[in-house]
C-alpha positions in Angstrom: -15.0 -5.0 11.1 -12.2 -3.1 9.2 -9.6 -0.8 10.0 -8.4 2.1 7.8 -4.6 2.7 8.2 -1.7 4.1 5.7 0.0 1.4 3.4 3.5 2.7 5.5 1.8 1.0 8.7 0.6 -2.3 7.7 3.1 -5.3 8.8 5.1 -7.6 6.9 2.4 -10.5 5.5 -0.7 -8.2 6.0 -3.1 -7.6 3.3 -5.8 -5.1 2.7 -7.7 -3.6 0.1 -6.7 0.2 -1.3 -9.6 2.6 -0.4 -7.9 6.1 -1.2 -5.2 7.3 -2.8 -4.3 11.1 -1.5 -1.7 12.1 -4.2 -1.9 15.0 -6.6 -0.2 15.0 -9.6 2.6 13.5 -11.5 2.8 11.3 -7.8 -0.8 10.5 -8.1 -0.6 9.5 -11.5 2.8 7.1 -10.7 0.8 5.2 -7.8 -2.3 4.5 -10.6 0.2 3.5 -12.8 1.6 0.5 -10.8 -1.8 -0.7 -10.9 -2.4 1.0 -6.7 -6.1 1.6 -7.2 -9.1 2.0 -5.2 -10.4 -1.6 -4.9 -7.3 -3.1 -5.1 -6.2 -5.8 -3.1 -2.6 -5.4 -1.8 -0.2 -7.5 0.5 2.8 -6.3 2.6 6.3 -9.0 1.3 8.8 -7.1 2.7 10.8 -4.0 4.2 14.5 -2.9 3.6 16.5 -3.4 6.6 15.6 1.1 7.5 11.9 -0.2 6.2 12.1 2.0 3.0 11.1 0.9 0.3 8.4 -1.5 1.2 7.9 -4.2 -1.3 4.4 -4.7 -2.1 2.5 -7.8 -4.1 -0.8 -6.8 -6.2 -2.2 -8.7 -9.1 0.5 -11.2 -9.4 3.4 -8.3 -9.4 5.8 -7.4 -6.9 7.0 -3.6 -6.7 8.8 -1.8 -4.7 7.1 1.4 -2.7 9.0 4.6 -1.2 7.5 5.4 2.3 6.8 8.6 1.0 4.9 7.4 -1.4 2.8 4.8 0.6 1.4 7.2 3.0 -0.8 8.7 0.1 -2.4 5.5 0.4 -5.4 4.2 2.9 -5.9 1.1 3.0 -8.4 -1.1 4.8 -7.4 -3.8 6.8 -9.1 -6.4 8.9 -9.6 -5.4 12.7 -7.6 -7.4 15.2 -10.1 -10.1 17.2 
């Protein structure tokens, strides 16, 4: 069992897998670009001490993600047991 939540809300070490990305535009097209797609598999490394930006790890890369940006993004993660 999954849960879909927004990249913004997923804790520190949590991973999940990209299911939608709800950016238009030049925003949409920066989020592909740093390799944020639909299938992707993404994992939570870090927050700045006001938790913005959050520092993402996906394909080997870490990058660093404005709030504002990460609640364009679902992701799924696993359900809590």
């Amino acid at each position: 069992m999954t849960k879909n939540i927004n990249l913004r809300e997923m804790p520190v070490g949590q991973k999940g897998i990209i299911r939608r990305i709800n950016a238009n535009g030049i925003v949409n097209q920066r989020i592909r670009d740093m390799g944020l797609v639909p299938g992707a598999q993404v994992m939570v490394v870090g927050k700045a001490p006001l938790k913005d930006p959050v520092a993402l790890r996906i394909f080997d890369t870490t990058i660093a993600l404005r709030n504002r940006e990460a609640d364009f993004i679902r992701v799924d993660i696993p359900a809590a047991q």
